[in-house]
PyMOL Python script that loads the backbone (N, CA, C, O; Angstrom):
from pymol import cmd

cmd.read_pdbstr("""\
ATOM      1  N   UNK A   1      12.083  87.183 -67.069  1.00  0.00           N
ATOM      2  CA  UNK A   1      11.310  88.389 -66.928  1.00  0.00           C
ATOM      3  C   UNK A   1      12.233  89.500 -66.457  1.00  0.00           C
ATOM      4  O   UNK A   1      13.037  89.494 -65.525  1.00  0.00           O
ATOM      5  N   UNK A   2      11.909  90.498 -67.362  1.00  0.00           N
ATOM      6  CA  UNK A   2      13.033  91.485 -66.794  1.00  0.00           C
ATOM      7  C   UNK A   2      12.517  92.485 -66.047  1.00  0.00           C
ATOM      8  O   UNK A   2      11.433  92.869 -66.485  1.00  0.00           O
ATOM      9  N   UNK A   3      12.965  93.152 -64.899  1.00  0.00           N
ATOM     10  CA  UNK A   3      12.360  93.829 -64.409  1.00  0.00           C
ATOM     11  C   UNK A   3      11.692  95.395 -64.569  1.00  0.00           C
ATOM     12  O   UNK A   3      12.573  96.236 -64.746  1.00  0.00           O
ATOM     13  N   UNK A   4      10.591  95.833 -64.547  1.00  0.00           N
ATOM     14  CA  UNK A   4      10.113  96.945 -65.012  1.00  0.00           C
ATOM     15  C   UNK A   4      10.589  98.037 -64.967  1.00  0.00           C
ATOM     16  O   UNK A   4      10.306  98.862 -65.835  1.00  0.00           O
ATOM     17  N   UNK A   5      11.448  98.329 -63.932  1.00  0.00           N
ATOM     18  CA  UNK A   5      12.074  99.815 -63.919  1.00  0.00           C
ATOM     19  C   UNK A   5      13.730  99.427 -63.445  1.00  0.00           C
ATOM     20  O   UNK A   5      14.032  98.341 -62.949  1.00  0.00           O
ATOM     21  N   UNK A   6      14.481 100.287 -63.647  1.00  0.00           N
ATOM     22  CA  UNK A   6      15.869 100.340 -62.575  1.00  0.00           C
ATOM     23  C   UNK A   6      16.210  99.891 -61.270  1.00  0.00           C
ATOM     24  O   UNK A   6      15.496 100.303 -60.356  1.00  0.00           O
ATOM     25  N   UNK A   7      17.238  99.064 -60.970  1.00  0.00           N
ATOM     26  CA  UNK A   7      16.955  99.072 -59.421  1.00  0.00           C
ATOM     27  C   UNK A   7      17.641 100.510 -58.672  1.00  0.00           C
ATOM     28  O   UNK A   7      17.425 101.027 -57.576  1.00  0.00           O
ATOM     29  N   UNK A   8      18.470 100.846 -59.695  1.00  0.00           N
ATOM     30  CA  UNK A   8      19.090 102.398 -58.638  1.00  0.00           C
ATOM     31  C   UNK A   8      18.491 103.718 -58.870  1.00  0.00           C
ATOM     32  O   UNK A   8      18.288 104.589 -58.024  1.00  0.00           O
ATOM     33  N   UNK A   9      18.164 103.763 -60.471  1.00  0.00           N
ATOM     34  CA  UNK A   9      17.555 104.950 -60.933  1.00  0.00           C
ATOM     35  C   UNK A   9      15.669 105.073 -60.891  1.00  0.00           C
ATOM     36  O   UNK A   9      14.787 105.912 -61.076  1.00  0.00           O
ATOM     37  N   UNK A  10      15.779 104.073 -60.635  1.00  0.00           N
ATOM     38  CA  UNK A  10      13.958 103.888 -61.359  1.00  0.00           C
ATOM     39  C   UNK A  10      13.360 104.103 -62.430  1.00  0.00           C
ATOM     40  O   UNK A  10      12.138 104.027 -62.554  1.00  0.00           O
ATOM     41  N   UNK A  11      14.460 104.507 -63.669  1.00  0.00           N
ATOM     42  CA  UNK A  11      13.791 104.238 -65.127  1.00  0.00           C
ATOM     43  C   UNK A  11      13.216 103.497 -65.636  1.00  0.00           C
ATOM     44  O   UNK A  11      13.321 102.368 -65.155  1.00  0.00           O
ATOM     45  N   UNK A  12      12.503 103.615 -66.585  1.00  0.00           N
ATOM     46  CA  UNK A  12      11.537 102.424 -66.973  1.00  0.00           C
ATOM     47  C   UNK A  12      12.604 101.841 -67.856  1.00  0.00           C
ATOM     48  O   UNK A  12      12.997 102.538 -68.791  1.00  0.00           O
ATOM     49  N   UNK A  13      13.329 100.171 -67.599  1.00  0.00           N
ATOM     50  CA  UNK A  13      14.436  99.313 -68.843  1.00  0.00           C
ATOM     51  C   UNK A  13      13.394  98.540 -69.734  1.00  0.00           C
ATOM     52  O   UNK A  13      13.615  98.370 -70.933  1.00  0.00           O
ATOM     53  N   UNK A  14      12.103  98.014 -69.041  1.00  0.00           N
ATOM     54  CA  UNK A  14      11.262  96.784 -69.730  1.00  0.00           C
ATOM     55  C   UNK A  14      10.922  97.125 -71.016  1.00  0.00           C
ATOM     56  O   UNK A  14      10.808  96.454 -72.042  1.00  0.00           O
ATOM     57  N   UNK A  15      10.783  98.260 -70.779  1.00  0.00           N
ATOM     58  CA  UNK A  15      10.370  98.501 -72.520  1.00  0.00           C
ATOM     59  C   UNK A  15      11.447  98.661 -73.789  1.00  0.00           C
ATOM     60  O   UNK A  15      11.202  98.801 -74.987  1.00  0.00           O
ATOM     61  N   UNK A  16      12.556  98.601 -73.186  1.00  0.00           N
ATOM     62  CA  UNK A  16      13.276  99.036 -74.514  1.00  0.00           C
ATOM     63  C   UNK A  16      14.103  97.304 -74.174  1.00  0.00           C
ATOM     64  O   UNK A  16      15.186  97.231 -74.753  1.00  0.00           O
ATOM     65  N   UNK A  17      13.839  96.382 -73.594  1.00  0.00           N
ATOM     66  CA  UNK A  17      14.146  95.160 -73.549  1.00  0.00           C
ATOM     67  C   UNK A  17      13.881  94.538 -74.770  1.00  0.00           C
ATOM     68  O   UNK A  17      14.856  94.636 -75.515  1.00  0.00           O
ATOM     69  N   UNK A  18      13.083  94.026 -75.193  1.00  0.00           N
ATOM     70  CA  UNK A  18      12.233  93.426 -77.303  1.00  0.00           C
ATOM     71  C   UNK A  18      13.591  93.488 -77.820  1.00  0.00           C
ATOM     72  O   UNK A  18      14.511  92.676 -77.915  1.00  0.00           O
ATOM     73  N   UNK A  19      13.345  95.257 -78.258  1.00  0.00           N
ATOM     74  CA  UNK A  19      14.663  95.387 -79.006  1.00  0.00           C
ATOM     75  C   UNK A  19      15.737  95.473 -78.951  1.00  0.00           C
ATOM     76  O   UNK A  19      16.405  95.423 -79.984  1.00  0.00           O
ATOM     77  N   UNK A  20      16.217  95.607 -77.929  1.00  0.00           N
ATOM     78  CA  UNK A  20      17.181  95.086 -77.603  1.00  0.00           C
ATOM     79  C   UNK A  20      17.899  93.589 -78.006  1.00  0.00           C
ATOM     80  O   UNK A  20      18.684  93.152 -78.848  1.00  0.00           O
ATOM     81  N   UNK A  21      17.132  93.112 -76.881  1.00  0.00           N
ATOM     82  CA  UNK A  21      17.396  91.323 -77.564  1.00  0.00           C
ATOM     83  C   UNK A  21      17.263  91.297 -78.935  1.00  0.00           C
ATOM     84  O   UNK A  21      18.111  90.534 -79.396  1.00  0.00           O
ATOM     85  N   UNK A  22      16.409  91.912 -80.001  1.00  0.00           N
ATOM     86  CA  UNK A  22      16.344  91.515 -81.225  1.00  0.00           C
ATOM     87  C   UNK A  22      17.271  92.081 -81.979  1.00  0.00           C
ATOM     88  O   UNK A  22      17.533  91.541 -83.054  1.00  0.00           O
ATOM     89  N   UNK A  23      17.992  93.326 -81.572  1.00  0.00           N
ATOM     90  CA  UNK A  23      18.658  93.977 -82.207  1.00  0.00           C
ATOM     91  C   UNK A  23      20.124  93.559 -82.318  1.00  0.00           C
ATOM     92  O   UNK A  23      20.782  93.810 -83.327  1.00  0.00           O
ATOM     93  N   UNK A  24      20.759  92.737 -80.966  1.00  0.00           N
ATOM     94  CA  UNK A  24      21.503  92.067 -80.492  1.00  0.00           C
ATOM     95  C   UNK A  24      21.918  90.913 -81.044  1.00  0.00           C
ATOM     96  O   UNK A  24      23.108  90.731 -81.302  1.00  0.00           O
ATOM     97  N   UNK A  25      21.089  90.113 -81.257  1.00  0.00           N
ATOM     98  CA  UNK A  25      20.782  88.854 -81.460  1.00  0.00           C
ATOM     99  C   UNK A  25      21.042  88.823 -83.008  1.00  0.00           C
ATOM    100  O   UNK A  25      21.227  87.740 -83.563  1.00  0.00           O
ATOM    101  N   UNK A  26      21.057  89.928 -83.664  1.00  0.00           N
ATOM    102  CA  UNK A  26      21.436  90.349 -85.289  1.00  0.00           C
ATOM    103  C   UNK A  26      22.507  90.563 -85.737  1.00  0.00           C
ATOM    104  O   UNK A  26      22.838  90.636 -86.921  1.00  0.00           O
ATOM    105  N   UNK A  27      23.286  90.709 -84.562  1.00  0.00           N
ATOM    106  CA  UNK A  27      24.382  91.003 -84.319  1.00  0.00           C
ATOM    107  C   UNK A  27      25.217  92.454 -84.490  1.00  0.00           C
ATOM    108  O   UNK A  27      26.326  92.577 -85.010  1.00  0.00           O
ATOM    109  N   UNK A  28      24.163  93.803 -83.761  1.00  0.00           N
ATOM    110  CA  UNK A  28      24.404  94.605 -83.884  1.00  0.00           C
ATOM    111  C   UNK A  28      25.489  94.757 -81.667  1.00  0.00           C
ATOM    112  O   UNK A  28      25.546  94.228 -80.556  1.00  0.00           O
ATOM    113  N   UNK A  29      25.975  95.781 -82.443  1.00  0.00           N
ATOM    114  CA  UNK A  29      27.345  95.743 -81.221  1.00  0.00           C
ATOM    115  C   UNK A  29      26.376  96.687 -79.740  1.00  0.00           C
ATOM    116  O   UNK A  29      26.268  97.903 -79.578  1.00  0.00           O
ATOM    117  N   UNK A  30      25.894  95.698 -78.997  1.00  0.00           N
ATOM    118  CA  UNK A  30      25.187  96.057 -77.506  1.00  0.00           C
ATOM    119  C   UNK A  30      25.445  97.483 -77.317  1.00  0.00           C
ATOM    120  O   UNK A  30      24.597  98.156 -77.904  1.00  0.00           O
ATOM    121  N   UNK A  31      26.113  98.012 -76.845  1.00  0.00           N
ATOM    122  CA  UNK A  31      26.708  99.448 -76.594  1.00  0.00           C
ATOM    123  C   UNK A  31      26.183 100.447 -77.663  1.00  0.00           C
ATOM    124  O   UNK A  31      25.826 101.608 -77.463  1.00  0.00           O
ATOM    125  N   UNK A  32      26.210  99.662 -79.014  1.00  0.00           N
ATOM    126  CA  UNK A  32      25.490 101.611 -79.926  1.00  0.00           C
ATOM    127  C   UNK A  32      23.924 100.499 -79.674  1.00  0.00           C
ATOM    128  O   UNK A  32      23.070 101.309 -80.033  1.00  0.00           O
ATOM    129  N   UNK A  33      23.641 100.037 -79.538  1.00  0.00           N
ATOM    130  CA  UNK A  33      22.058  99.657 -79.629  1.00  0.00           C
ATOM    131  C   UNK A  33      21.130 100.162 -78.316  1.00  0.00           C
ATOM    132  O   UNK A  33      19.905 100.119 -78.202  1.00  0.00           O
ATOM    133  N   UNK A  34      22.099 100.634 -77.406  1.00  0.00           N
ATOM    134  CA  UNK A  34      21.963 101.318 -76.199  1.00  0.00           C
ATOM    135  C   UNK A  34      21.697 102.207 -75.903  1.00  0.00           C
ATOM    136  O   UNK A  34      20.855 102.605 -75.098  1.00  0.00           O
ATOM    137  N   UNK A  35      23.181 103.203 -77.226  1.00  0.00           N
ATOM    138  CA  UNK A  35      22.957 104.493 -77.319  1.00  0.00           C
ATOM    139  C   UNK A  35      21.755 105.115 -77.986  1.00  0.00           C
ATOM    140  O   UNK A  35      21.217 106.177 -77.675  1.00  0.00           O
ATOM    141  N   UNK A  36      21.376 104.173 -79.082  1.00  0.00           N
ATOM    142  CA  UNK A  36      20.037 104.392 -79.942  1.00  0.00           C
ATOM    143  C   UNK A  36      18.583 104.925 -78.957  1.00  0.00           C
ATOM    144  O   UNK A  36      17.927 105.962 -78.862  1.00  0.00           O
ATOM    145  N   UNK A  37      18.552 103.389 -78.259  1.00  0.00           N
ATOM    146  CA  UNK A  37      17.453 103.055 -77.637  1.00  0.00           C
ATOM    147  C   UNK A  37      17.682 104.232 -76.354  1.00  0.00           C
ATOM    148  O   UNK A  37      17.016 103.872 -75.384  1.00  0.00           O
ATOM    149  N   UNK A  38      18.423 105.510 -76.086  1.00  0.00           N
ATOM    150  CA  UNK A  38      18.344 106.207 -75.045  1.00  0.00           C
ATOM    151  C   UNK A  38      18.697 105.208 -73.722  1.00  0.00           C
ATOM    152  O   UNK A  38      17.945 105.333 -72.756  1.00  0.00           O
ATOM    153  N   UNK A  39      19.415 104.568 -73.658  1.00  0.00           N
ATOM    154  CA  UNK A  39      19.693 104.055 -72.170  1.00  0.00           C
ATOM    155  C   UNK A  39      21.195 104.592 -72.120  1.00  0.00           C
ATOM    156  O   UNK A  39      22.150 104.129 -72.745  1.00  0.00           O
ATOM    157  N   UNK A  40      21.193 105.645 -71.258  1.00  0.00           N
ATOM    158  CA  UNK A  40      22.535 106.313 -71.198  1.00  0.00           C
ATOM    159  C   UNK A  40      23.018 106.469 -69.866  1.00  0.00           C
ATOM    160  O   UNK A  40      23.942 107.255 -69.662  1.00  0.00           O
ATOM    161  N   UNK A  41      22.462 105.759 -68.851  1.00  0.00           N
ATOM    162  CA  UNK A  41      22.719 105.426 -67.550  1.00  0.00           C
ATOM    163  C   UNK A  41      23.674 104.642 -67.226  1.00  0.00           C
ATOM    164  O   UNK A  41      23.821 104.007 -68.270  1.00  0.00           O
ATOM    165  N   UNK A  42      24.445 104.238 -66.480  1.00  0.00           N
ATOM    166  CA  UNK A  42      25.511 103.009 -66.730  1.00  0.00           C
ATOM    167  C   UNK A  42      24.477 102.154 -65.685  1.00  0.00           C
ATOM    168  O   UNK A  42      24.410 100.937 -65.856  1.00  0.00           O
ATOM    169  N   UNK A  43      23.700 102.759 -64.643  1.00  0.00           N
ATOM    170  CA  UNK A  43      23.005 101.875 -63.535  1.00  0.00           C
ATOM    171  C   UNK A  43      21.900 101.015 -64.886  1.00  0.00           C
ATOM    172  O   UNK A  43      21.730  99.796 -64.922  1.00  0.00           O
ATOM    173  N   UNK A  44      21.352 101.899 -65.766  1.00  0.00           N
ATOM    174  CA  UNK A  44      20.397 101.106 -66.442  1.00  0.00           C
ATOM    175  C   UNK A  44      20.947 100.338 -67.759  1.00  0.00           C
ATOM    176  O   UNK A  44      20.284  99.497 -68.366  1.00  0.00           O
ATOM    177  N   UNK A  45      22.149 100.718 -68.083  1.00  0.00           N
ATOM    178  CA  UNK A  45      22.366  99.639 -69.102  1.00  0.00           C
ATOM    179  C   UNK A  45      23.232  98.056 -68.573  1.00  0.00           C
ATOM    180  O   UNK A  45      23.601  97.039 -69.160  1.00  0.00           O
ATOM    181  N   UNK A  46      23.278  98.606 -67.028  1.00  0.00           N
ATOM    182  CA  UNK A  46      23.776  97.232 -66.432  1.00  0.00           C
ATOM    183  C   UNK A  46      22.579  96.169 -66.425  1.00  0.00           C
ATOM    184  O   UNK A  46      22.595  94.940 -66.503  1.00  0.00           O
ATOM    185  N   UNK A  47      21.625  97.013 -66.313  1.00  0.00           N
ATOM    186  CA  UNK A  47      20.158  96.261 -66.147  1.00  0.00           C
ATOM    187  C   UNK A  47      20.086  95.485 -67.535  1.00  0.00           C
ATOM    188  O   UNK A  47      19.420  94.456 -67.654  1.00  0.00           O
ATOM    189  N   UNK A  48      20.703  95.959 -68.414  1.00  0.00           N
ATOM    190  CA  UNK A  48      20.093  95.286 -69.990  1.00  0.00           C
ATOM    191  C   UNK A  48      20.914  94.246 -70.381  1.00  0.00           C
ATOM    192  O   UNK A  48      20.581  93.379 -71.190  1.00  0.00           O
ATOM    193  N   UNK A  49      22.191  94.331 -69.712  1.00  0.00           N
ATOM    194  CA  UNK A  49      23.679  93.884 -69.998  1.00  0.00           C
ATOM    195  C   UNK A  49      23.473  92.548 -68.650  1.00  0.00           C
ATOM    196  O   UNK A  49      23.994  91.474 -68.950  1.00  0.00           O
ATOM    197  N   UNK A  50      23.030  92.584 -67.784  1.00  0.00           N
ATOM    198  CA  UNK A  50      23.411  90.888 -66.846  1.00  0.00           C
ATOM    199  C   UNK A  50      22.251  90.360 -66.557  1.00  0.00           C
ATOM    200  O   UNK A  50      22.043  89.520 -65.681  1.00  0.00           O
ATOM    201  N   UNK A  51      21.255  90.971 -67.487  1.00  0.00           N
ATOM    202  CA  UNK A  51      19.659  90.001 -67.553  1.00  0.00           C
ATOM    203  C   UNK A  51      19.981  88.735 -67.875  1.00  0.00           C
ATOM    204  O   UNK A  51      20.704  88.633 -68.866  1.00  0.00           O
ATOM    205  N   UNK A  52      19.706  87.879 -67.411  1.00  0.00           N
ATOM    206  CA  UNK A  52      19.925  86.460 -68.210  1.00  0.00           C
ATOM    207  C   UNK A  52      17.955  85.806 -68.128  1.00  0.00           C
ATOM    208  O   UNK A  52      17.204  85.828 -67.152  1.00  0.00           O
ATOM    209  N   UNK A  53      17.815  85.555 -68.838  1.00  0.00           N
ATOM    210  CA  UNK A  53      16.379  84.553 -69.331  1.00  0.00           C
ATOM    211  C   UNK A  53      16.325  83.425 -68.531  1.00  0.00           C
ATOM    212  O   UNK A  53      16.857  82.439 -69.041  1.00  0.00           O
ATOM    213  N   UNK A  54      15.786  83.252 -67.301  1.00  0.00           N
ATOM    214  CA  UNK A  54      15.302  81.985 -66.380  1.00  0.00           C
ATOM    215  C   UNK A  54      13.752  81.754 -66.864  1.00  0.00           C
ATOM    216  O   UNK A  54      13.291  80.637 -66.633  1.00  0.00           O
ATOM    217  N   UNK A  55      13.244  82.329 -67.255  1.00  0.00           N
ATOM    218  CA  UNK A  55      11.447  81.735 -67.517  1.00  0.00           C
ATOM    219  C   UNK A  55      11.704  80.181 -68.539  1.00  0.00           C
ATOM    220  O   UNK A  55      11.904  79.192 -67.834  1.00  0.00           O
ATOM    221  N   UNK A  56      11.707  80.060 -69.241  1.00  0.00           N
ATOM    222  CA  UNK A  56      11.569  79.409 -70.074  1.00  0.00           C
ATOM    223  C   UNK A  56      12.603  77.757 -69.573  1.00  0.00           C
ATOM    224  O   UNK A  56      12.393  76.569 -69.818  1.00  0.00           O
ATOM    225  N   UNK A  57      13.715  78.476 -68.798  1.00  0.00           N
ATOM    226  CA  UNK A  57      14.612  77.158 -68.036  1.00  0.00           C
ATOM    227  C   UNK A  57      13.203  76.483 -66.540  1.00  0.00           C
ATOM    228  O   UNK A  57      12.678  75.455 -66.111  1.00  0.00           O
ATOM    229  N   UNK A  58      13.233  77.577 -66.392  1.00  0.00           N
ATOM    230  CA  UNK A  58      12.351  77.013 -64.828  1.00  0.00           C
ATOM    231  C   UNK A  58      11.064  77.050 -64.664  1.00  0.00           C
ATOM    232  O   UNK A  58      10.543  76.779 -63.583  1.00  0.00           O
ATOM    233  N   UNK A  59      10.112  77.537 -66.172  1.00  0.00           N
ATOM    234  CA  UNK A  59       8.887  76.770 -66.323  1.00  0.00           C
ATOM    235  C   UNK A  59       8.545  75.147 -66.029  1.00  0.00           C
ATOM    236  O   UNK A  59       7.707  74.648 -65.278  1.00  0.00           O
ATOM    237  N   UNK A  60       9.499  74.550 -66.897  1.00  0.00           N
ATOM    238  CA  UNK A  60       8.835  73.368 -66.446  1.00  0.00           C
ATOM    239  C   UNK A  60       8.594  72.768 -64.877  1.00  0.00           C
ATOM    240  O   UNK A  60       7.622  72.043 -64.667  1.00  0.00           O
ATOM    241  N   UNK A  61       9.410  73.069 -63.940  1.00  0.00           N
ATOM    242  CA  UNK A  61       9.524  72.575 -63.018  1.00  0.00           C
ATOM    243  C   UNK A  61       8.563  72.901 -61.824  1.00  0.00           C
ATOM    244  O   UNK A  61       8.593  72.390 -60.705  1.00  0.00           O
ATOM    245  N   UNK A  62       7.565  74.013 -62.370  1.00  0.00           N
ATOM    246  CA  UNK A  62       6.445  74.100 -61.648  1.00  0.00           C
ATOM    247  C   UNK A  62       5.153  73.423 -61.528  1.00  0.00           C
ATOM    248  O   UNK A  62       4.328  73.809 -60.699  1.00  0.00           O
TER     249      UNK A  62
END
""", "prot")
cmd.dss("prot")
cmd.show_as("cartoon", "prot")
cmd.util.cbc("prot")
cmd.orient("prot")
């Protein structure tokens, strides 16, 4: 789960998260998929850049 806004700026990151990952995952180069999606913060594209996905590892164990 990624978190809803910035932790330094308070922009909203959650929403442009989807495409991101999908856009990524296509193998388009992180950095212009950034510039696209308006995240031109370095505080908020750190947010998009060291998310790592724990839901799906640490579901089961509840």
């Amino acid at each position: 789960m990624i978190p809803v806004r910035c932790f330094s700026c308070g922009s909203v990151v959650a929403s442009k998260w989807d495409e991101y990952k999908q856009r990524v995952s296509l193998g388009e180069d992180p950095s212009a998929v950034m510039d696209d999606l308006g995240v031109v913060r370095y505080c908020c594209r750190r947010m998009l850049l060291s998310h790592v996905e724990l839901v799906d590892t640490l579901a089961p164990y509840q």
